[in-house]
N, C-alpha and C positions, 0 to 999 in steps of 0.2 A: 462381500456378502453374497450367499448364495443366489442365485435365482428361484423365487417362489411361483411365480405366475405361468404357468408352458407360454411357449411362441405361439404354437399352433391353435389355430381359430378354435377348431373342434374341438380341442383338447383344453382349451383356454375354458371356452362357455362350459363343458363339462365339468371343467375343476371348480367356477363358480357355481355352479347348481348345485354342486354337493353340499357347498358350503354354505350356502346361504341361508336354508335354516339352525342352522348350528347357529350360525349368527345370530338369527333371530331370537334365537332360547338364550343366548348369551350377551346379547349385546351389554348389557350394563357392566359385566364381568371383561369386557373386553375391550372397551371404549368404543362404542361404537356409538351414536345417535338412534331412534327409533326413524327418525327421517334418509339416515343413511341407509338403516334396513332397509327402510319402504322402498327406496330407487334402487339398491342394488336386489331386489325381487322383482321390480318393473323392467331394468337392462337387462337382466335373466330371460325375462319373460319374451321380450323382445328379442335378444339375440337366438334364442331357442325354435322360436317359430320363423325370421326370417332364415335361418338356416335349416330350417326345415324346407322351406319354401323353395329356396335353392337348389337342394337335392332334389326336390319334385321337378322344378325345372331343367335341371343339368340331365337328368331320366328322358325326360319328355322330348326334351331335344334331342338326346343319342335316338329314342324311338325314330323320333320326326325324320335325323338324319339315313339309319336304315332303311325307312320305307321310301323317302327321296331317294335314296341310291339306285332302288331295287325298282324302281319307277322308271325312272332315267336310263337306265340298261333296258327296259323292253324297250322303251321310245326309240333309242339306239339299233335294237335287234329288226327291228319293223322297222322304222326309217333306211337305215341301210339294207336291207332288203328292196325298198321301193326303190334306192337307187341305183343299184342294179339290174333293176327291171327297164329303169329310163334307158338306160347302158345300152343293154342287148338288144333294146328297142330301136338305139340309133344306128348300134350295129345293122341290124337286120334290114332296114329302111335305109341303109347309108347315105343318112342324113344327119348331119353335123351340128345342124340347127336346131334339134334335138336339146343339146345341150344350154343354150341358149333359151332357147322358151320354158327348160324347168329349172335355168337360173343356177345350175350345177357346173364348174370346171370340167372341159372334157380332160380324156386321157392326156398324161404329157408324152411327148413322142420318146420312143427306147431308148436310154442313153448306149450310146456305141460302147459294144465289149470288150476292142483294145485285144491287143494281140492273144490269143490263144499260149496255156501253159504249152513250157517244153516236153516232149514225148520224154521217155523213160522205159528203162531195162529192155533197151537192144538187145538181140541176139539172132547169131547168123550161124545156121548151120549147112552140113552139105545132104543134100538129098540124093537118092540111086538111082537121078538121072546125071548128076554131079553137077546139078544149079543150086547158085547158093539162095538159101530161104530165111527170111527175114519176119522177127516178130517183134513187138512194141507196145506199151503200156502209153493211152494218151488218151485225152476227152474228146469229146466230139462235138460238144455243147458251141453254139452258134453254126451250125453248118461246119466246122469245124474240118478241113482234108490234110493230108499227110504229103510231105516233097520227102523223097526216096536219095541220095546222092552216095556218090562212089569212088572213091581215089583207092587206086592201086600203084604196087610196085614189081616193076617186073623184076625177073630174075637178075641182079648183077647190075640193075638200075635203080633210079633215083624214084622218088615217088611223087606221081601225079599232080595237078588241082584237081579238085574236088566237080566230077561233074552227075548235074541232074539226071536222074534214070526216069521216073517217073512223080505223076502226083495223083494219088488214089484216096478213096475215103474209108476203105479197112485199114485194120493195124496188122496188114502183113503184105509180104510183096515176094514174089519171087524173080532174083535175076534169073534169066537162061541165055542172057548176053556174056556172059564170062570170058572174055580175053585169055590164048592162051600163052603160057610164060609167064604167071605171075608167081612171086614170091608170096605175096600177100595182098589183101584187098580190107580197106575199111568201110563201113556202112555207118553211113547217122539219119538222123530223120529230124524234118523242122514240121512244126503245122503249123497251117493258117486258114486265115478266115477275113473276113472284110476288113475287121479291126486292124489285120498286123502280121507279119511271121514273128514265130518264137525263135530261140536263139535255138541251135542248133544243141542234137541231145550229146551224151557220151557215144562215142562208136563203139558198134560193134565188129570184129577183126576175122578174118579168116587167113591161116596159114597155109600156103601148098605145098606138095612135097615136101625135100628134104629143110626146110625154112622153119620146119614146127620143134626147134629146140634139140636137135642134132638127136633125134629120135633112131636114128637108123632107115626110116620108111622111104620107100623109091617114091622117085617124082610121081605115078602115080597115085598116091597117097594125098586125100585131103584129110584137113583136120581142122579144128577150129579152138579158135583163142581168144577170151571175153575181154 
């Protein structure tokens, strides 16, 4: 058998209201009692106005909860304000006890930064003094300095370790130390900072003379190679 009745509350108490005077004009035609009318016109009557009463309240509440919300956020906007005010007060007064007599956690101390990222996009070119010049992509964030290092190979020899040139806090550097008799020379760059050095970047390469790819150019000739 079908379903006659809806599930839904609303739709339930409406499907009876419609119907219940139809009932009423019919009940003898439909077997119904006059006592049967009379209570399902009273649970009508009842389900009708407490479900009225519940939208008025389910309303009143969203009201209620809006204006709590919208409340709670000044209290917020002004209280944190006032304590920031404590803040800069204990600052200025550096006094620690500040925090303490308005019952507030102070600051907690800086968590350490940890090594500094690695530099990026080296490049070494030669300049018209013929010192090689060096540029670099790196942060600076924490105090953040730059270590310069330099392995070369000289002409017909083997190539170097890798030794320290300087440590500066631009991202650029120029050798005017250049060794002469090199075949070639690498540059890489690390930074650091209290936290850590980074791992060292990709080098950048410089070629001398005839070393830059069988160019034909005399040993006077620099040139450079990424």
């Amino acid at each position: 058998m079908a379903k006659v009745v809806p599930d839904s509350r609303t739709d339930m108490i409406a499907w009876f209201a419609q119907r219940a005077p139809i009932w009423a004009a019919n009940g003898a035609k439909i077997g119904l009692t006059p006592e049967q009318i009379t209570a399902l016109a009273g649970f009508v009557n009842t389900a009708q106005t407490t479900e009225a009463a519940a939208f008025a309240a389910r309303a009143a509440s969203k009201d209620a909860t809006v204006v709590y919300h919208n409340e709670a956020e000044v209290l917020r906007d002004f209280g944190a304000g006032l304590v920031k005010t404590i803040k800069a007060y204990a600052d200025a007064t550096d006094n620690p006890n500040v925090y303490s007599d308005a019952s507030i956690p102070p600051p907690a101390p800086p968590a350490p930064l940890g090594p500094p990222a690695t530099p990026t996009d080296v490049t070494a070119s030669i300049n018209n003094e013929g010192h090689v010049e060096l540029n670099w992509s790196g942060s600076r964030a924490g105090g953040t300095s730059f270590l310069v290092e330099r392995t070369v190979t000289p002409v017909g020899g083997s190539t170097g370790a890798w030794t320290l040139l300087a440590s500066v806090e631009e991202r650029d550097f120029i050798d005017t130390a250049v060794p002469q008799g090199l075949a070639s020379a690498l540059y890489r760059i690390k930074a650091q900072r209290a936290g850590g050095t980074s791992v060292a970047s990709e080098p950048g390469q410089v070629l001398f003379g005839t070393a830059s790819a069988g160019s034909g150019q005399t040993a006077s000739n620099l040139n450079l190679a990424a």
